[in-house]
N, C-alpha and C positions, 0 to 999 in steps of 0.2 A: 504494500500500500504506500503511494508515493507520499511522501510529507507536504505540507501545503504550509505555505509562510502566510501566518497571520497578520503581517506587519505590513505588505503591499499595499493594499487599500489605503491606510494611515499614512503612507509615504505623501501622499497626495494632500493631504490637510494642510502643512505648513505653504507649501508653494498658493494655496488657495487662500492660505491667511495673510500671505504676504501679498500676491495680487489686491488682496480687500482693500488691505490697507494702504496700500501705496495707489491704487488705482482709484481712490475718491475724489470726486471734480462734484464742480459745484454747476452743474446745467438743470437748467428750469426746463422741470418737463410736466408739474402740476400745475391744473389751477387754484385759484384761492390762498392763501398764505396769511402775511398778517393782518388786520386790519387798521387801515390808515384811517379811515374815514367812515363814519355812516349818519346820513344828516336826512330829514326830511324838508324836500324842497317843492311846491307846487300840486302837492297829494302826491306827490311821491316820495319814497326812502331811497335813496342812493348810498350803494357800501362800495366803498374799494376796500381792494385788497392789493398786495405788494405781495411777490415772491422774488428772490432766495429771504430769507429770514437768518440773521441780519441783511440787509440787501447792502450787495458789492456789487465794485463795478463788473460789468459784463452783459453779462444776459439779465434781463430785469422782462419782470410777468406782471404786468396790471391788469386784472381783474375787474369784475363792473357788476353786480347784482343790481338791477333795478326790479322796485314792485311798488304794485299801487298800496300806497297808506293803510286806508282805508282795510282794505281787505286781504293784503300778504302775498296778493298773485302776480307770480313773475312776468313784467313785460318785457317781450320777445326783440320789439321790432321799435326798439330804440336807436338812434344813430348818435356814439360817441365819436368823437378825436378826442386824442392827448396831444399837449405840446409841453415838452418836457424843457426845462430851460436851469441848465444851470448858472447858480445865482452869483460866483464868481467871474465867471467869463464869458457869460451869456452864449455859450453853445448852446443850441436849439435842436432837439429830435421830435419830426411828428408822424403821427401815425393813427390807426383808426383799430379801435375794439369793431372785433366780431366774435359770432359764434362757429366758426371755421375753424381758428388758430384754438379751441377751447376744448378742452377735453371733455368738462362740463359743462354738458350744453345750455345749464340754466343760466351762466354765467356768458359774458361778453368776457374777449381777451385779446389784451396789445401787448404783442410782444416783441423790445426791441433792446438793442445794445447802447449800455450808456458809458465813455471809456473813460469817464474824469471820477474821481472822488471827492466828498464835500455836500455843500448842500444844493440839494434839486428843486424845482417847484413843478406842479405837475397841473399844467388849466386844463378841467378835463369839462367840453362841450359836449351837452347834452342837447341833443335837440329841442326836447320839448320842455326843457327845466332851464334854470341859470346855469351861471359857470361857475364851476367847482373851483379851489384852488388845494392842496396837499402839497407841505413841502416834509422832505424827507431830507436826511443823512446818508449817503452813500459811501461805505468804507473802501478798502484796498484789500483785495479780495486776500485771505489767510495763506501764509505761505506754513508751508510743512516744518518744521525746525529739524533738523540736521539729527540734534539732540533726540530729539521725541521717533526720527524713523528708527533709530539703532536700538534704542529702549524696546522698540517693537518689531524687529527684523533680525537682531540678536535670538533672540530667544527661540523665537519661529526656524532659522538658521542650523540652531545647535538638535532643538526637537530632530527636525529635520536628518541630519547628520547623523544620529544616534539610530532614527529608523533605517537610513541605509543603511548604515553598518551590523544593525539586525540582520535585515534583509540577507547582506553578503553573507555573515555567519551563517543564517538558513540555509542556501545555495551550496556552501561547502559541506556542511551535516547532509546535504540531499544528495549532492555528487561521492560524498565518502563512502557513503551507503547504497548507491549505485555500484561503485566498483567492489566493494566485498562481494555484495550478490552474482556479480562476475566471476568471480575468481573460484568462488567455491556453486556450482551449480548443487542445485539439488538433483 
């Protein structure tokens, strides 16, 4: 009965732990996030939302629930823009919420790239309401510290190491025991 190394499966964890962690990026792929805003204007509620959470530069997700006041029910067929302006150097991005770019289709979604850090203001035109205004904080999106991979790719590394070397140990107990049964037939 051939011997079967129980340790091959497990060789595969660290490299997958290592991938996880080294392989985290920050792309906006939900909707909804934090909320910036929710104001009632004209019988209606209007809520943004902002994603990544904390929001950095790059890919930025605004979000739009609108519903009538009154009764909770979400209206569809709203027409936003954003014009995104930031408040230092007056860079300007515009762009229009739909429910296309939106995973959730109750929601409207504009999603666009913002490359400055600092403070934003965000005039978001409602058609049938006034104009919004939201100013936000936009960081420098988090850098990985040198320090914190090794504390975590260390360890994953040596686990790692230990199961190969399992591994080989098996393969040689499996080949050693292969050639006796050679040698001596029944």
């Amino acid at each position: 009965m051939p011997l079967k190394c129980q340790y091959v499966p497990l060789i595969r964890v660290p490299f997958l732990c290592l991938a996880f962690v080294t392989g985290i990026e920050t792309n906006v792929m939900a909707d909804g996030g934090k909320v910036q805003l929710s104001q009632a204007i004209d019988g209606r509620r209007i809520t943004v939302f902002t994603s990544p959470t904390p929001l950095t530069t790059g890919p930025v997700d605004i979000s739009f629930l609108v519903q009538d006041e009154a009764t909770g029910q979400v209206i569809h067929d709203e027409r936003i823009s954003v014009v995104c302006r930031h408040l230092d150097s007056n860079q300007t991005t515009t762009t229009t919420a739909n429910h296309a770019d939106s995973t959730n289709k109750v929601l409207q979604s504009a999603k666009l790239v913002l490359s400055r850090s600092g403070q934003w203001e965000f005039l978001i035109n409602i058609e049938s309401a006034q104009r919004l205004s939201v100013q936000v904080n936009l960081a420098e999106p988090a850098v990985v510290d040198a320090w914190f991979v090794a504390v975590v790719t260390f360890p994953v590394a040596f686990v790692g190491l230990f199961l190969l070397r399992e591994w080989i140990v098996e393969n040689q107990i499996r080949e050693r025991h292969r050639r006796k049964r050679s040698f001596f037939p029944c």
